[in-house]
TORLO-182250 format. One record per residue: x, y, z of N, C-alpha, C in turn. Coordinates in pm, whole numbers, padded with zeros to 5 digits, always signed. Atoms other than C-alpha are relative to their C-alpha. Example, Ala and Ser with C-alpha at 12.3 -4.5 7.8 and 13.67 -1.06 7.14 Angstrom:
2
+00089-00119+00000+01230-00450+00780+00090+00120+00000/-00082-00119-00006+01367-00106+00714-00077+00109+00073/
This chain:
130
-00037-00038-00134-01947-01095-00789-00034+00148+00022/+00075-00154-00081-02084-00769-00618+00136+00061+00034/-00111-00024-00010-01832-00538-00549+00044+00047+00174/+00001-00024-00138-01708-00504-00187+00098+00112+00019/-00099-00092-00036-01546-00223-00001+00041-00023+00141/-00022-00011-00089-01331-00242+00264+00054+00135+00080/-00044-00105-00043-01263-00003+00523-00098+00112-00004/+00048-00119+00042-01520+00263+00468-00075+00047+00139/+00045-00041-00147-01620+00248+00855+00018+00124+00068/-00042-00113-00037-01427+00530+00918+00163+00016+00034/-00129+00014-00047-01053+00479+00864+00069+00184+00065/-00025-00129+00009-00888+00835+00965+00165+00006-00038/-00110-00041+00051-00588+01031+00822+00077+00087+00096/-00077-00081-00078-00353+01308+00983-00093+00086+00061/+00109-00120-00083-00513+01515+01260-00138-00049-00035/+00139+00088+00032-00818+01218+01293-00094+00052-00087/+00098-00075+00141-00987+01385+00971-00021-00166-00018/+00101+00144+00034-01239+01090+00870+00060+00006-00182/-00065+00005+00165-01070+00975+00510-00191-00054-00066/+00110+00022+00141-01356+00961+00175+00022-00089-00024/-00015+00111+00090-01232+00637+00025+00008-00112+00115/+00013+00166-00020-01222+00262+00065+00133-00012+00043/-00119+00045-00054-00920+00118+00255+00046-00067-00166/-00024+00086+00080-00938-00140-00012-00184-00043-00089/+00112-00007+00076-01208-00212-00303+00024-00145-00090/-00015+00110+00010-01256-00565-00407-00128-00024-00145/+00100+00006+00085-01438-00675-00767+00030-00154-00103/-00058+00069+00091-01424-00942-00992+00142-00119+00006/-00113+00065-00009-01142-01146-00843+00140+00085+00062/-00121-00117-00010-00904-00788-00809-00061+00052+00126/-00023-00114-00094-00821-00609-00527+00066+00108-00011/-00114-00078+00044-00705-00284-00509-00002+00077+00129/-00022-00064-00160-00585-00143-00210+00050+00150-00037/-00050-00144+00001-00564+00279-00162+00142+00025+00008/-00132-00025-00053-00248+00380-00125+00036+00055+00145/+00008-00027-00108-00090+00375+00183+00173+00094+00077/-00132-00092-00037+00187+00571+00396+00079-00019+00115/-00006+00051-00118+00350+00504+00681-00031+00079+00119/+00087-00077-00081+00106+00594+00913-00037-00112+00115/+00071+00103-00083+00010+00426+01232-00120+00126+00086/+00099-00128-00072-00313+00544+01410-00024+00167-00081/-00012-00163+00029-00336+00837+01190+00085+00117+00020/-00093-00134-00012+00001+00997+01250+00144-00089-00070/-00167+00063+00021+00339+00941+01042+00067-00016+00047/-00163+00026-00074+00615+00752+01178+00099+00056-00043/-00152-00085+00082+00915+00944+01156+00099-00133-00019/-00121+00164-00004+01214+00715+01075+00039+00040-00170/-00047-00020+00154+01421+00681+00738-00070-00059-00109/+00060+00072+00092+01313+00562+00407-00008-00119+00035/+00005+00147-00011+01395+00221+00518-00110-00035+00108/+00083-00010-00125+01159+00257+00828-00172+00030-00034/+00170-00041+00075+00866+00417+00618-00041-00105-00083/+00007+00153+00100+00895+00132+00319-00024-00017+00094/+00080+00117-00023+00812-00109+00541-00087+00005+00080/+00127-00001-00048+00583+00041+00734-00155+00038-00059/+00171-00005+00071+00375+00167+00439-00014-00153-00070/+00015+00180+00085+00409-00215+00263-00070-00007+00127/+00086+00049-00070+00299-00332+00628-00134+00017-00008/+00168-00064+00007-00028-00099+00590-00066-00123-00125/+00075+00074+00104-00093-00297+00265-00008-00101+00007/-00056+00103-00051+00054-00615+00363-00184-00021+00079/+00111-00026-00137-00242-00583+00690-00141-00027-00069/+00154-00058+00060-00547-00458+00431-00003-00071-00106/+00034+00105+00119-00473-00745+00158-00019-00159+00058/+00064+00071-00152-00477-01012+00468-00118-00026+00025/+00164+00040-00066-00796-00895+00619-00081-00034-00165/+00055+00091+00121-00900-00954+00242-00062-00172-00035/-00027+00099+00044-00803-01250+00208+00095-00059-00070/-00103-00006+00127-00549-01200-00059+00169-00076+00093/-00111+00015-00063-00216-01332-00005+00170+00043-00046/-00122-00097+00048+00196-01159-00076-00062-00081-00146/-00002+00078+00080+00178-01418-00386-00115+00049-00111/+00175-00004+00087-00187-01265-00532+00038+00167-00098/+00005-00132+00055-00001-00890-00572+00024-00033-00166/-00042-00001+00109+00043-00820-00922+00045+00102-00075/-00024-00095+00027+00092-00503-00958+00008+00153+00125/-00057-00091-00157+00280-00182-00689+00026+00120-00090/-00043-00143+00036+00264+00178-00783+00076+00062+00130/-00070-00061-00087+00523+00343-00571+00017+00167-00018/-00046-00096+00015+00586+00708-00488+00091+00045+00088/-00101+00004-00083+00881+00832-00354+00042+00112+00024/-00007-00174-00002+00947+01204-00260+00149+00090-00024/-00065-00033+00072+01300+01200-00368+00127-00160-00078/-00076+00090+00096+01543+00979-00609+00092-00074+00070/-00157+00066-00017+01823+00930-00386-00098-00156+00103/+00062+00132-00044+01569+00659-00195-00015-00112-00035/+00053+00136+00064+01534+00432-00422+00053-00128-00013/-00061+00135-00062+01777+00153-00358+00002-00012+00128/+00091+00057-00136+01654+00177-00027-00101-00101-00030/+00109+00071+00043+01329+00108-00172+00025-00104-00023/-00024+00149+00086+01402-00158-00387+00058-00117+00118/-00026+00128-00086+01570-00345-00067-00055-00033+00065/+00112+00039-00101+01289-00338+00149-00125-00072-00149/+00156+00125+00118+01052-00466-00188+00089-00114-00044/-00126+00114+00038+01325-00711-00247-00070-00124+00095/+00053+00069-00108+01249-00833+00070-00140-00092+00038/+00117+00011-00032+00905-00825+00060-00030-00155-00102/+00087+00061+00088+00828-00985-00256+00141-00084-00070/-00119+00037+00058+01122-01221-00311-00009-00108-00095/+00013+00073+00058+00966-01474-00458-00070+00014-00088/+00118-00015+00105+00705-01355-00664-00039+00126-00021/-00007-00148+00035+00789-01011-00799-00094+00037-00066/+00070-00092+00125+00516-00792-00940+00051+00101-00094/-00075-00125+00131+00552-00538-01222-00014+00110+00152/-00013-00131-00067+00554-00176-01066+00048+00121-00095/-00080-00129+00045+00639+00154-01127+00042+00092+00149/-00077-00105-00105+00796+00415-00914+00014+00114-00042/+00009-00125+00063+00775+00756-00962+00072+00094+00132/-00029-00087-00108+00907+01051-00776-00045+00143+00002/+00097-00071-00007+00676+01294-00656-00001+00096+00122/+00072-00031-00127+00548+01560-00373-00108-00061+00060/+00147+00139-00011+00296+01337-00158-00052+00132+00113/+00049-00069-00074+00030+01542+00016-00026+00005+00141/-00052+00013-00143+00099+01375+00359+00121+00006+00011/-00134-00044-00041+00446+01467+00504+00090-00131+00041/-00088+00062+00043+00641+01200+00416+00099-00113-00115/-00120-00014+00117+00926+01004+00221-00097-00117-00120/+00018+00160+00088+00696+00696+00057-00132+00009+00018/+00125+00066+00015+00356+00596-00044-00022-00135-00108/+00049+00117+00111+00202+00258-00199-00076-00009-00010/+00146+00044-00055-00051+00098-00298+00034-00174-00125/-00007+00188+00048-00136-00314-00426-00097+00016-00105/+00063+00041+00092-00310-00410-00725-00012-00195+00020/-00042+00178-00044-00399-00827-00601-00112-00081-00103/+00107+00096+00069-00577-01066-00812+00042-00178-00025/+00031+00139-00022-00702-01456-00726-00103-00046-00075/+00108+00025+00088-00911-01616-01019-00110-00095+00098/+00115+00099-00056-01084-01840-00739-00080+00128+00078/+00116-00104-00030-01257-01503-00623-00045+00084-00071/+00084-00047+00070-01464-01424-00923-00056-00013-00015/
């Protein structure tokens, strides 16, 4: 399989700056989606952790979709979180998400170079697209 990229049309970031990378990068059966933030149109939604979770999952949610991929295909969620006390937030909005078919993950807590509380990103893989 050839490797496909999605997104490289010209997604944009904060203050319509044209983003360098692939929305999402597809090879071998795996997807791996960039990490995403809760961003609509290129500007962060303000709102609480609980408001950002699910609007950066939606971003990924959206860009594993137009894939093809489906919740069931993730297998792996790097999370970053910009401080500690969020994280049973977190965990109730990925609770949510992925209730039936939990991936591994990690979670880390970090400064994120866009201005706000959460970023993700998907790791998806379907052996019938290799």
């Amino acid at each position: 399989m050839a490797i496909k990229r999605y997104g490289i049309e010209g997604g944009t970031g904060t203050g319509g700056q044209k983003l360098p990378f692939a929305r999402a990068v597809e090879a071998d059966g795996w997807l791996f989606i960039s990490g995403q933030t809760p961003m609509r149109d290129g500007e962060v939604v303000e709102g609480g952790i609980i408001e950002q979770t699910q609007l950066a999952f939606d971003n990924c949610l959206t860009i594993m979709r137009e894939a093809g991929y489906r919740v069931e295909d993730v297998v792996h969620v790097t999370a970053v979180l910009t401080d500690a006390r969020y994280f049973s937030s977190f965990n109730k909005v990925f609770s949510e998400i992925f209730s039936g078919n939990p991936p591994a993950r990690i979670c880390s807590v970090q400064d994120l170079v866009v201005d706000c509380k959460v970023e993700v990103d998907f790791k998806c893989f379907r052996a019938d697209r290799k």
